[in-house]
N, C-alpha and C positions, 0 to 999 in steps of 0.2 A: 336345212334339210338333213334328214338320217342320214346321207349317204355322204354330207361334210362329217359327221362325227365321228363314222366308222374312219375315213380317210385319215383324218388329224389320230386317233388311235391308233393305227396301224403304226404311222410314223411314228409315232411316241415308243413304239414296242419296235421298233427296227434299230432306232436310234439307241436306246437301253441294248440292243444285241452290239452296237459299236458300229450298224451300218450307216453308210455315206449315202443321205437321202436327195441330192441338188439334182439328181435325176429323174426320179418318181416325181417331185416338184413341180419340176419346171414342164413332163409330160403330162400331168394330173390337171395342171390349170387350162389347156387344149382342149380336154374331154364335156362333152357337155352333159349335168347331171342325170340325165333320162337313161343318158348310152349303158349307163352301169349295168340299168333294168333289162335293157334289151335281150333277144333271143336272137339276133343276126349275127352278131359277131363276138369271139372273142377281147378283151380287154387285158391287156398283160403290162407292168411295170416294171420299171428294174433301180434297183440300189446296188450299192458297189459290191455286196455278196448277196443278191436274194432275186429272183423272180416273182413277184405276185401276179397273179391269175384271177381275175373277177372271174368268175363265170356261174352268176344268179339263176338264170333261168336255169330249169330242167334240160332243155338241149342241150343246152351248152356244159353243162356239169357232166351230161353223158358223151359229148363231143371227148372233154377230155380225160377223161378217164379210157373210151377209146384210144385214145391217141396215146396215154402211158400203156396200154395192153399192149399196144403195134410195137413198143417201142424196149419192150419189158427182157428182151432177149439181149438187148443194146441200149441201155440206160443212157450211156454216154448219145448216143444220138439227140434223144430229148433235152438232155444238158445243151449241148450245142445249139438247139432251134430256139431254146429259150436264151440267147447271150451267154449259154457258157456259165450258167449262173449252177452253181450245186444247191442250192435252198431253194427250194418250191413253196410258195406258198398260195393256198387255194381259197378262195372265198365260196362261199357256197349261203344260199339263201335258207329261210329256217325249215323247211320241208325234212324231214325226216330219212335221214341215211339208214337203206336195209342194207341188213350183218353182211349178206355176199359184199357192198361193195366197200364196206368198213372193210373186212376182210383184203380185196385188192387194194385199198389205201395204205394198209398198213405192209403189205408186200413190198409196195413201191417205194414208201418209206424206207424200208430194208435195203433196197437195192441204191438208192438213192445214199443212207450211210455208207457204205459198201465204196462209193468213193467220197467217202467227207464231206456228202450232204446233207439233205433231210426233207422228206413231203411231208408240209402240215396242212390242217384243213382246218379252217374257222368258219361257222353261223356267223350270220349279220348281228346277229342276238347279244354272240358273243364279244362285239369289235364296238360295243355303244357304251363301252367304259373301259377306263382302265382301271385293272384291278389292282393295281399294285400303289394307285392314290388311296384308294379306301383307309379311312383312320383305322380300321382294325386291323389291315394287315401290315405285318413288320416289311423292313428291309430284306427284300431275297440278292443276292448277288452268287449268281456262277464264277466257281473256283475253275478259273484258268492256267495259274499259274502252278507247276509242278511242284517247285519249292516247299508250297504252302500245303499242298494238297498230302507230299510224302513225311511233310511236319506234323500234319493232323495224324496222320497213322500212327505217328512213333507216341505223340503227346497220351494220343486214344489207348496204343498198343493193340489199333486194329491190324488185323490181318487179312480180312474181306473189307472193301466198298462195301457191300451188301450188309453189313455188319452194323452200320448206321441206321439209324432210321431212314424210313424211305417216305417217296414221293412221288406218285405216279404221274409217267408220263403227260397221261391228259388230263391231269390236274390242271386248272387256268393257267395258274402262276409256272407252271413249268413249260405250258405251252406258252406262253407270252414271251418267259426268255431263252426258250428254244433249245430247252434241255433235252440233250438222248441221255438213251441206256448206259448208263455208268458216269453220268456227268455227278457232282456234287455241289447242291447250292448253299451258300454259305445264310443265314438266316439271322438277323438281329435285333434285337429285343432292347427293349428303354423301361426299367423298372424302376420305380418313381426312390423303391428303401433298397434296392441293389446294385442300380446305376447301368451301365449297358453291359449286355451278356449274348454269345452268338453259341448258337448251336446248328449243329448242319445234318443234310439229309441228303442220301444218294439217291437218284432218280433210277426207277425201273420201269 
């Protein structure tokens, strides 16, 4: 079924962020595959940093996006109802997002960094591969470590993040490893007459 492959790719993209999936797992095999579809109820999962949120149908994508509106003065409250989780992540089915509420998306997202987390929002569309197997796309990996990150500056003799090439946020590959504003992914390359080489790119 679609709705095993989106599941097996989420995980795929959770685990690559370093989260601890024996959660989502072990409530995922519970669910019976229609429930995904449905319009009655919410469907929410949790890993050791992330919320996921099914909510396919049209109600339920307006359900919660009400519910981050109510919540938008007190972000932390939302955090709370969801386990405390700072990572939102929203599934939404392929219907067409109007700008108002891309708009409120992206607000929430704001407030959500604002304490060290992040709303993302994925098409089913977009959850029926991983993009990061494709033979044509290189190794992306998120620079974590400071060390490396205040090495790259000196070696560059940048002076801006911004200064690098960039990589928009809702580019796949940045939303897959869950890149914010001023993250740097490190990107590497396998040249059959230059042998491996990495060049990096600041997300905006």
């Amino acid at each position: 079924m679609e709705i095993d492959t989106i599941i097996s790719n989420i995980k795929e993209m959770l685990v690559e962020r370093g989260d601890n999936i024996d959660e989502f797992e072990e409530h995922e095999r519970d669910i019976e595959r229609e429930d995904f579809y449905n319009d009655s109820r919410i469907l929410e999962f949790h890993t050791s940093n992330t919320t996921i949120i099914f909510c396919m149908a049209k109600k339920l994508r307006k359900n919660i996006l009400d519910e981050l509106k109510s919540y938008s003065d007190n972000i932390t409250k939302f955090i709370t109802k969801y386990n405390n989780k700072k990572n939102i992540v929203l599934i939404f089915n392929n219907d067409v997002i109007s700008a108002p509420i891309l708009q409120q998306l992206n607000k929430y997202d704001k407030l959500l960094q604002k304490n060290e987390g992040m709303l993302q929002y994925f098409y089913t569309k977009q959850l029926l591969f991983n993009p990061t197997k494709h033979e044509y796309v290189p190794k992306h990996m998120k620079l974590t470590d400071q060390e490396e990150i205040n090495k790259l500056s000196e070696t560059y003799m940048i002076k801006s993040k911004l200064h690098l090439p960039l990589i928009n946020h809702n580019d796949i590959i940045a939303k897959w490893l869950g890149l914010k504003q001023g993250d740097i992914v490190k990107i590497i390359r396998n040249n059959k007459n230059s042998g491996i080489y990495y060049y990096y790119r600041c997300c905006i």
